[in-house]
C-alpha positions as CSV (number, residue, x, y, z in Angstrom):
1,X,25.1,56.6,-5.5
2,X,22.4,54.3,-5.6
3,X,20.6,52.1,-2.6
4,X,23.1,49.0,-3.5
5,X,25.6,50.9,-2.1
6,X,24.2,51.4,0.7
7,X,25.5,48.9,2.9
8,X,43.3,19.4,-8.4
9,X,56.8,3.7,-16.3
10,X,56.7,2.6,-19.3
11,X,56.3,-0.9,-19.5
12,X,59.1,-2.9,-21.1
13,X,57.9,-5.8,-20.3
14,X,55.0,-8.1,-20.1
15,X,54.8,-11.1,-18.5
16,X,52.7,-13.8,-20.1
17,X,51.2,-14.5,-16.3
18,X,50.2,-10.5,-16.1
19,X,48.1,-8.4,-18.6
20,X,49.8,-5.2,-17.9
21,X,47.7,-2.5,-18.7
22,X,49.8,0.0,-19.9
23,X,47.7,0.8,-22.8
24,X,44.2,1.1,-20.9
25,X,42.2,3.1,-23.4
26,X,44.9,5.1,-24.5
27,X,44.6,8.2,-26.1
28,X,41.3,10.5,-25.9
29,X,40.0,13.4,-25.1
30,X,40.8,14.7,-21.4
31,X,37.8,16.6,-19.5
32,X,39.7,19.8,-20.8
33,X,37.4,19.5,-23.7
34,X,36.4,16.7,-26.6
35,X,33.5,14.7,-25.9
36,X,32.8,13.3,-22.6
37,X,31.0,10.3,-21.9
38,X,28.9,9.3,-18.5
39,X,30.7,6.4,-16.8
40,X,29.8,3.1,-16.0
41,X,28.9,1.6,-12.4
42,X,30.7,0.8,-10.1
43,X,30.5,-2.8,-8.1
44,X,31.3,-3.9,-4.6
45,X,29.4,-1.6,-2.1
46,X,28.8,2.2,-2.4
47,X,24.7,3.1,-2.8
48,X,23.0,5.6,-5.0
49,X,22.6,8.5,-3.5
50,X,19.3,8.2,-5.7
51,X,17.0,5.9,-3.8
52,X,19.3,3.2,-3.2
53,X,20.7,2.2,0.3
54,X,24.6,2.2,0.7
55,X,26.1,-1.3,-0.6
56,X,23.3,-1.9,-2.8
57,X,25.5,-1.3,-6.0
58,X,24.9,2.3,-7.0
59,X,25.5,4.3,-10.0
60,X,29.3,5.9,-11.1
61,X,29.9,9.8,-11.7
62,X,30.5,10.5,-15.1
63,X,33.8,9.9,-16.4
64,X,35.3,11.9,-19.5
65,X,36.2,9.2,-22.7
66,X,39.5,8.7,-23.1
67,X,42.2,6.8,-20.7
68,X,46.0,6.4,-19.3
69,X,47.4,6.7,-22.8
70,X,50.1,5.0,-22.1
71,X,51.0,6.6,-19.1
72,X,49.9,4.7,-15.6
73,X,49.0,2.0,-16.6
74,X,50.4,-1.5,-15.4
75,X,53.8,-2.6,-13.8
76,X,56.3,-5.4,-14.5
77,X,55.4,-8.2,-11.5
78,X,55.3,-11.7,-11.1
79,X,52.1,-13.4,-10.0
80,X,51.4,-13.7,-6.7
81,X,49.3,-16.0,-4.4
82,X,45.3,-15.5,-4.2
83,X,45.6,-13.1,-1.1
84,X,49.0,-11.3,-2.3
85,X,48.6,-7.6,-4.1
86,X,51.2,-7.0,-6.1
87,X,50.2,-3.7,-7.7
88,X,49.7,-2.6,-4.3
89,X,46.0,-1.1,-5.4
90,X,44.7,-2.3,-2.2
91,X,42.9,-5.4,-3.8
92,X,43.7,-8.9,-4.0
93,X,42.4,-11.6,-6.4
94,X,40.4,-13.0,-3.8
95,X,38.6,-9.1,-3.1
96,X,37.9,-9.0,-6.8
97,X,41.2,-7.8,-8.7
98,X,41.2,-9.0,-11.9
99,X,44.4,-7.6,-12.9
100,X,47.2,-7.6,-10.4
101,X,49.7,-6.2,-12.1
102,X,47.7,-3.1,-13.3
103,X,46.5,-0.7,-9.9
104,X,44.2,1.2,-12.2
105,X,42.0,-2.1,-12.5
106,X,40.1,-3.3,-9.3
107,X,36.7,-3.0,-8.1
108,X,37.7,1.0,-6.8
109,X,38.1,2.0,-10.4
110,X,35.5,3.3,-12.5
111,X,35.1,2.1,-15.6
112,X,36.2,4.1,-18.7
113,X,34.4,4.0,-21.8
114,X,36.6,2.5,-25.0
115,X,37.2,5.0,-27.8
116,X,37.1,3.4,-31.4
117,X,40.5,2.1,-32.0
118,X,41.6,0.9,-28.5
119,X,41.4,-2.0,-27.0
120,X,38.7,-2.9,-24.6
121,X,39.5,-3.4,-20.6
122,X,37.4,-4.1,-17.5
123,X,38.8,-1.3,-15.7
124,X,36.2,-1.7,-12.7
125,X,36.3,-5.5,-12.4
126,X,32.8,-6.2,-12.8
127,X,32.9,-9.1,-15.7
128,X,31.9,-6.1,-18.1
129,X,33.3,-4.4,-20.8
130,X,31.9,-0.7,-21.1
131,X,28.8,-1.4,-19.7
132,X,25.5,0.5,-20.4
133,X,25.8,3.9,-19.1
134,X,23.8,4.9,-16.0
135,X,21.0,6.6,-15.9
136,X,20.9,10.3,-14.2
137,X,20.6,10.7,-10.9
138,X,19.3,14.5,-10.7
139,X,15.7,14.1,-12.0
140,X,12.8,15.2,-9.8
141,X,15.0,17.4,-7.7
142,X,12.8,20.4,-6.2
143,X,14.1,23.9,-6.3
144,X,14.2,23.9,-2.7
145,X,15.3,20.7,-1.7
146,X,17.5,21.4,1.9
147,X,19.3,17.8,1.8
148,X,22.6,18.7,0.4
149,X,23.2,15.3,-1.1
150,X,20.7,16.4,-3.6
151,X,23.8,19.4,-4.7
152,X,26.3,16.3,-5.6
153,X,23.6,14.4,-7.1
154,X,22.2,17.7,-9.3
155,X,26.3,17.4,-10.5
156,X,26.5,14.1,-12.0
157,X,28.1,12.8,-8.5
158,X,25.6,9.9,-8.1
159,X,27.6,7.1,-6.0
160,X,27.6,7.2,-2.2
161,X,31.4,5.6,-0.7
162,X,30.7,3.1,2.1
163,X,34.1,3.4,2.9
164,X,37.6,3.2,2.4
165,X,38.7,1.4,-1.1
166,X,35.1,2.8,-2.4
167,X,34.8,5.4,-4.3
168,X,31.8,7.9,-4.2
169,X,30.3,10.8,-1.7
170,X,31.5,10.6,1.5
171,X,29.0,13.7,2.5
172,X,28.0,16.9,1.7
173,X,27.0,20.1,4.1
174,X,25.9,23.3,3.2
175,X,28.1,26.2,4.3
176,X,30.1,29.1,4.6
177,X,32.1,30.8,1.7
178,X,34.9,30.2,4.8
179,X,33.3,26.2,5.3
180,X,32.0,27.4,8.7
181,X,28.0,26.7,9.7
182,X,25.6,28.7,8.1
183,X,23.8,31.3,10.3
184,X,22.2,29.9,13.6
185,X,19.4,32.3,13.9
186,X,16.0,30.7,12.2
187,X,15.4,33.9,11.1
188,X,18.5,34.4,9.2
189,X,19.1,30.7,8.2
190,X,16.1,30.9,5.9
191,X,17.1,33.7,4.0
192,X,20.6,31.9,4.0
193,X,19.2,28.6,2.7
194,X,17.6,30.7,-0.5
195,X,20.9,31.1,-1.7
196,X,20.7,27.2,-3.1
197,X,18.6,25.4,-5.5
198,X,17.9,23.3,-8.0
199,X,16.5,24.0,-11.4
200,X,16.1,22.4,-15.1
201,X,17.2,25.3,-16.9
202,X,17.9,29.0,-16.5
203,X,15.7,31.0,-18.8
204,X,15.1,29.7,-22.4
205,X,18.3,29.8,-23.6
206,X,20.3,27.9,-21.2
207,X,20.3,24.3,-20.0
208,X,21.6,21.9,-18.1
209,X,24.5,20.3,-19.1
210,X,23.9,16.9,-17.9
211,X,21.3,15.1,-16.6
212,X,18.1,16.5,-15.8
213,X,18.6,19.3,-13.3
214,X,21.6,21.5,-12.3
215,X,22.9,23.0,-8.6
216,X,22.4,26.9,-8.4
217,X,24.3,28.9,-5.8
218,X,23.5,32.9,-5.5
219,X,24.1,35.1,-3.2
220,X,20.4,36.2,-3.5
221,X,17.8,33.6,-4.1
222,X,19.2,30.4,-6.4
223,X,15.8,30.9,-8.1
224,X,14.3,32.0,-11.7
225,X,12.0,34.6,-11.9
226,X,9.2,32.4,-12.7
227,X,10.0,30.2,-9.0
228,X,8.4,30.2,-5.9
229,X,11.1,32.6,-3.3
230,X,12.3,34.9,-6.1
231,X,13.7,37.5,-5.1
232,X,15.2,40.6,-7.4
233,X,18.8,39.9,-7.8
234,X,18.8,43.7,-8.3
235,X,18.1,44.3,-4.3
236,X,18.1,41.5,-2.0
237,X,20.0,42.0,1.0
238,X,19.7,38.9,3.2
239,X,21.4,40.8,6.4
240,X,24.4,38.5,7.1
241,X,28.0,38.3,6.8
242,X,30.3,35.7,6.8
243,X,34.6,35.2,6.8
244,X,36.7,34.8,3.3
245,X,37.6,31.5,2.1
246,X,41.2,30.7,2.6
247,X,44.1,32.4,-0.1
248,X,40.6,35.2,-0.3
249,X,39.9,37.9,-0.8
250,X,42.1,37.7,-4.1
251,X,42.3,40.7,-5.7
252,X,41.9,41.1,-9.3
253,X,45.7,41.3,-11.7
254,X,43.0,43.8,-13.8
255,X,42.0,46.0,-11.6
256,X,45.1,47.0,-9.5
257,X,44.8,49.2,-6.0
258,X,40.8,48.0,-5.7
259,X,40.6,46.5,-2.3
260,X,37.5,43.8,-1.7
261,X,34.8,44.7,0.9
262,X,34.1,42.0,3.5
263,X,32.1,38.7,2.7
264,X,27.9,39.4,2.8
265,X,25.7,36.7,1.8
266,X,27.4,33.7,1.2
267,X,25.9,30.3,-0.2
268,X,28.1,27.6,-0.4
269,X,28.3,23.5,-0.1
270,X,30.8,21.3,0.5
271,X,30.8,17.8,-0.9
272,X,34.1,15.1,0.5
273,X,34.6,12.4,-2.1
274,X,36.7,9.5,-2.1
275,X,38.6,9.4,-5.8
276,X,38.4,6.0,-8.0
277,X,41.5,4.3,-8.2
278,X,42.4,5.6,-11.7
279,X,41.4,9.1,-11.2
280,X,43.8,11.9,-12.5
281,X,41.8,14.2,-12.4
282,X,37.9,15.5,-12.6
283,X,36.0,18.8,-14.1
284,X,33.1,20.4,-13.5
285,X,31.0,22.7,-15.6
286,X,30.3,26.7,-14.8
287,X,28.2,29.7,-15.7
288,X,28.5,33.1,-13.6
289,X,26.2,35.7,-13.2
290,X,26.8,39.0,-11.7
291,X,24.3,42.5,-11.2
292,X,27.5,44.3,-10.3
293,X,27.8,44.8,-14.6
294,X,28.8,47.0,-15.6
295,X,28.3,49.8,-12.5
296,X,31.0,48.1,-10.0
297,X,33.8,46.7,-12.1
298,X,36.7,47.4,-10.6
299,X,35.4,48.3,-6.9
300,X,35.2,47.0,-3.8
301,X,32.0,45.7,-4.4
302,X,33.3,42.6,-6.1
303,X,31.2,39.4,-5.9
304,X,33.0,35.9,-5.9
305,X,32.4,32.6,-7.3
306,X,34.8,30.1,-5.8
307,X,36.2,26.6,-5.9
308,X,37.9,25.2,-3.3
309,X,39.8,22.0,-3.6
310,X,41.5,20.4,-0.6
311,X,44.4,19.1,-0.1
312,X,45.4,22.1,-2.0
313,X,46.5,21.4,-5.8
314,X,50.7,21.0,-6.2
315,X,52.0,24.4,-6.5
316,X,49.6,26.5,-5.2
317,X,49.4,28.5,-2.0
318,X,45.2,28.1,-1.7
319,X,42.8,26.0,-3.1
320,X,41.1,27.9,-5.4
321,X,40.7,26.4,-8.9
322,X,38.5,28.2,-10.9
323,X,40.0,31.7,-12.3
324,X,40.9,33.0,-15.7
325,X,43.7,33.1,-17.7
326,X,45.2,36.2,-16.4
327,X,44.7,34.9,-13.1
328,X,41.7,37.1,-12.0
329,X,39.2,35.3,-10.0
330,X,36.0,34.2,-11.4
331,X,34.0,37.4,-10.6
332,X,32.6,41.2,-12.1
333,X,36.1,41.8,-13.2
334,X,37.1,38.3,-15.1
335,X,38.0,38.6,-18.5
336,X,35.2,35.2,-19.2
337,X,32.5,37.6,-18.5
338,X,31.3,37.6,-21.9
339,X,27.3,37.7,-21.7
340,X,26.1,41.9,-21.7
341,X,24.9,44.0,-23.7
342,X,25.0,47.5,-23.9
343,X,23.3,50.6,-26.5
344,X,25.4,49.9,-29.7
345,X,26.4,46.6,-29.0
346,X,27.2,44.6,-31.6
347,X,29.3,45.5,-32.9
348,X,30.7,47.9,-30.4
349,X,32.2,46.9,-27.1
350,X,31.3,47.7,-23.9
351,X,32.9,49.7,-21.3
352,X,32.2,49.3,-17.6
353,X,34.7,50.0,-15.1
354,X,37.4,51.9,-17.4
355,X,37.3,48.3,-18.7
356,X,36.5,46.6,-22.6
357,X,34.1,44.4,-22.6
358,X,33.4,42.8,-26.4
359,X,30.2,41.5,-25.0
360,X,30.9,39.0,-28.1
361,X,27.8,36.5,-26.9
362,X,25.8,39.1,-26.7
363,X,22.9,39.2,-24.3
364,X,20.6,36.3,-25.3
365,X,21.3,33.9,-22.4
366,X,20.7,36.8,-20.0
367,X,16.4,36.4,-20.7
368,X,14.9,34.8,-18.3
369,X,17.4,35.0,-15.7
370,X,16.5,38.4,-13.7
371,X,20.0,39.7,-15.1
372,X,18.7,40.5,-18.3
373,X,16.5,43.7,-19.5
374,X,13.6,42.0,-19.8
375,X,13.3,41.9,-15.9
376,X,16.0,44.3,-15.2
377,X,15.9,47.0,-17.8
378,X,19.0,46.4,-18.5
379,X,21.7,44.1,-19.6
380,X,23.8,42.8,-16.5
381,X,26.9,40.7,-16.9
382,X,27.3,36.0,-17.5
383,X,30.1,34.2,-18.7
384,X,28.1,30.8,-20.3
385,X,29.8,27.5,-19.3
386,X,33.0,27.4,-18.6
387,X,34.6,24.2,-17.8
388,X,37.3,24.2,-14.7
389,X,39.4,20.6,-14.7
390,X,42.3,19.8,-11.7
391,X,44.2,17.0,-10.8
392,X,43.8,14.6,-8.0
393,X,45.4,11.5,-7.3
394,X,43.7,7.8,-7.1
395,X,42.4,6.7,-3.7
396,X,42.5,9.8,-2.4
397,X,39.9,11.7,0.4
398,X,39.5,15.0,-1.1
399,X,36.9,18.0,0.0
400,X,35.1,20.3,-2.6
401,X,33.8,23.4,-1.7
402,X,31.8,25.5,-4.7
403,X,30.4,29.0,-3.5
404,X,29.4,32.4,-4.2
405,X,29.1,35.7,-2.2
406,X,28.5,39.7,-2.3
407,X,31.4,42.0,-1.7
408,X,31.2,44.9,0.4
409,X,27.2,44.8,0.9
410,X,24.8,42.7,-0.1
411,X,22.4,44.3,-2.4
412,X,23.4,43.9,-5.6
413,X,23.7,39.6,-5.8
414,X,25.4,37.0,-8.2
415,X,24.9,33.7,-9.3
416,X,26.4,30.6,-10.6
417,X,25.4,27.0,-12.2
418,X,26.9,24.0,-11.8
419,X,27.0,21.3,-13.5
420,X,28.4,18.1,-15.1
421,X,31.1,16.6,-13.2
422,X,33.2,14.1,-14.9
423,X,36.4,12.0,-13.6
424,X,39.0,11.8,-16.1
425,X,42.0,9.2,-16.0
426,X,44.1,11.4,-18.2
427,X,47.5,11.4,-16.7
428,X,48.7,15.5,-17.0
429,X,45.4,17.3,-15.9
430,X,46.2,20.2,-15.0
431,X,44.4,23.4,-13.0
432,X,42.5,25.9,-15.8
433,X,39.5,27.1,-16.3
434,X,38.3,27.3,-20.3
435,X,34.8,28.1,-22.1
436,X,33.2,24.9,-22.7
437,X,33.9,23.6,-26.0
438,X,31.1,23.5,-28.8
C-alpha cells in the first residue's frame, strides 16, 4: 500500500412573398464527426471576449458545416407589416430579419458555412453570404491566466451575449465539481486555482484542436512538466475536499460493488451561454488523463471528469453528458481509456484492475505529459480526443459546467483537455461521447 493511499414541418408550400428556408444548407456532416468548419460573425451587439468591448460586433463560436437538412427550416406565412414577426424568432424586419418566414434566419443566428452542392443563405442577416471565417480568439493565453473568460475563449467560445436575443457568453466562474465557490482560505485557494490552465500543446505529440491554445482542468496542477507550478501528478495532494456534482458519484456498469470515495481536489468552471437561434446542438472536444492506471481500476479511488449541462438533456435524470458507450463515466475505469502501455505491449493487452486493456494507441501521447515513463517510470493511463455532442434548443439560457476531481484522496491526480467547441444546426443531435474522427 503505497503513500497515494494514504489519505444537450415540412414545407409544402412556398409563398412567392416568403423565401422559406426549409432547405438551409441541407445535408452535412453533424459535430458527431465529418469536417467542422469555424463559424462566421455574428452582427447586432455581443463583444469579443478578445479585446473588444460588448456591442462592438464580436467574433461567432465555431459552428460544425452542415445545416437543417430539410428539417427546421422555414414555415408557410403570409407577409406581415415592417414591425410584425411572423416566424415568431423574436425579430422583425425593422430589427434586422431578413427572412420572416424562416426563425432560423435573424441577426441571433449564426451563420453556417455552405457545403458544395447547397444553396447559399444569409443565415445571420448580416448582407453576407459565408463570410470570412474569424480569426481565434485563444492566442496569447498564459498558463495561469485567473480570468475565467479566458476558459471559454481557450474553447473556441469567442462571442460575449449583451443580452437577450444575443447569442454568446453570458459569464463564466471558476468552481466546484458541485458549482459551489472554490475554497475561501488564501492558502488553499492557490493550490485550488493550479488545477486550471492554459497551454499550446501537451507534450510533443498532442495539440490543440483549434485555435491556438486549449483549457486544462487537473485535479493536480493543469501544468506540463516543463511549466512554471508543476507539480508531480504522481503525489500532489492540495488538502481540500469538495461535494459531488448532482446524479454523482456514478458508479461504474464495469466495475460492479466498487463504491466511490468522497470528492478531493476538484477544478472546475462554469461557463452560461445564450444558444443562436438555429442551434441544435453543440460539441466539444476531450482527452483524459488519469495516474490511477493501472493500480486503482476498479476501486474507490476513482477520479472523474465531468460535463454538466443544464437544463438537464430530455431523458435523463442528471446532466452529465460525457460517458462511454457502456455508460461508465469518463474516468480510470472507461472503456475510451486507450493511451498505456505496459511490459509486452504491443501486441499484448494490458490488465489493470481484473480489467483488459488493449492499450491499442499505445503510449506515445503519454511523453511529455508527467503520465508517461519518461517522467513517471511508468506508463499511466489517456484516452486522446474524444468528441462529446448534445442537443440544445435555439434561444435558449443554458449553463456548462466541465470538471475533474480525485476520488477517495488526493494523491494520485487526473487531467483533461478541452477543446474545440462547435454549434451545430443539425436537427437530431443527440447525447454520446465518440473518439474524434481522423
Amino acid at each position: 500500500m503505497n503513500q497515494h493511499r494514504l489519505g444537450l414541418g415540412l414545407v409544402l408550400l412556398l409563398l412567392s412573398a416568403c423565401k422559406a428556408g426549409s432547405d438551409d444548407n441541407a445535408g452535412g456532416d453533424t459535430a458527431t464527426g465529418g469536417t467542422s468548419a469555424q463559424g462566421g460573425a455574428a452582427t447586432g451587439g455581443g463583444g469579443s471576449a478578445q479585446g473588444g468591448a460588448p456591442g462592438s460586433g464580436g467574433e461567432g463560436a465555431g459552428f460544425a458545416v452542415g445545416g437543417f437538412n430539410g428539417e427546421g427550416g422555414g414555415i408557410i406565412c403570409t407577409p406581415g407589416e415592417l414591425d410584425d414577426d411572423i416566424d415568431g424568432d423574436g425579430f422583425t424586419e425593422n430589427d434586422g430579419d431578413c427572412e420572416d418566414c424562416d426563425p432560423n434566419r435573424n441577426p441571433n443566428a449564426i451563420e453556417v458555412q455552405t457545403e458544395e452542392g447547397d444553396a447559399p443563405y444569409d443565415e445571420n442577416c448580416d448582407g453576407v453570404i459565408d463570410e470570412a471565417l474569424p480569426p481565434p480568439c485563444d492566442d496569447g493565453i498564459v498558463v495561469d491566466e485567473m480570468d475565467p473568460i479566458a476558459a471559454a475563449r481557450a474553447i473556441e467560445l469567442c462571442k460575449l451575449s449583451s443580452g437577450l436575443n444575443d447569442w454568446g457568453v453570458v459569464s463564466a466562474k471558476w468552481v466546484m465539481a458541485d458549482g459551489g465557490d472554490p475554497p475561501a482560505d488564501p492558502t488553499v485557494a492557490q493550490r485550488y486555482h493550479l488545477g486550471h490552465g492554459f497551454v499550446d500543446d501537451f507534450g510533443p505529440n498532442v495539440s490543440v484542436r483549434q485555435g491556438t491554445r486549449m483549457l486544462a482542468l487537473s485535479s493536480g496542477s493543469a501544468r506540463r512538466p516543463s511549466d512554471p507550478g508543476y507539480h508531480d501528478v504522481g503525489g500532489f495532494d492540495k488538502g481540500f475536499q469538495g461535494g459531488f456534482a448532482e446524479g454523482f458519484p456514478k458508479e461504474s456498469p464495469a466495475c460492479p460493488g466498487d463504491v466511490t470515495g468522497e470528492v478531493h481536489d476538484a477544478a472546475a468552471v462554469e461557463i452560461v451561454l445564450r444558444t443562436p437561434s438555429n442551434a441544435r446542438g453543440f460539441s466539444f472536444d476531450f482527452d483524459f488523463y488519469t495516474y490511477e492506471w493501472p493500480g486503482y481500476v476498479c476501486s474507490t479511488y476513482n477520479d472523474f471528469f465531468i460535463a454538466i449541462l443544464e437544463p438537464f438533456p430530455a431523458g435523463q435524470t442528471d446532466g452529465n453528458i460525457s460517458f462511454d458507450q457502456d455508460g461508465n463515466p469518463v474516468s480510470v475505469n472507461n472503456s475510451m481509456l486507450q493511451v498505456c502501455g505496459c511490459e509486452g505491449n504491443p501486441p499484448n493487452a494490458c490488465v489493470a484492475g481484473g480489467k483488459i486493456f488493449d492499450c491499442n494507441m499505445g503510449n506515445i501521447e503519454l511523453i511529455g505529459t508527467g503520465f508517461g515513463f519518461d517522467t513517471a517510470g511508468e506508463d499511466h493511463g489517456g484516452t486522446s480526443w474524444l468528441r462529446t455532442t448534445a442537443p440544445v434548443g435555439g434561444n435558449e439560457e443554458v449553463h456548462l459546467r466541465f470538471a475533474v476531481h480525485d476520488s477517495g484522496d488526493g494523491s494520485l491526480d487526473s487531467s483533461t483537455l478541452i477543446d474545440n467547441f462547435l454549434w451545430t444546426a443539425k436537427a437530431g443531435t443527440t447525447v454520446g461521447t465518440n473518439p474524434v474522427p481522423e
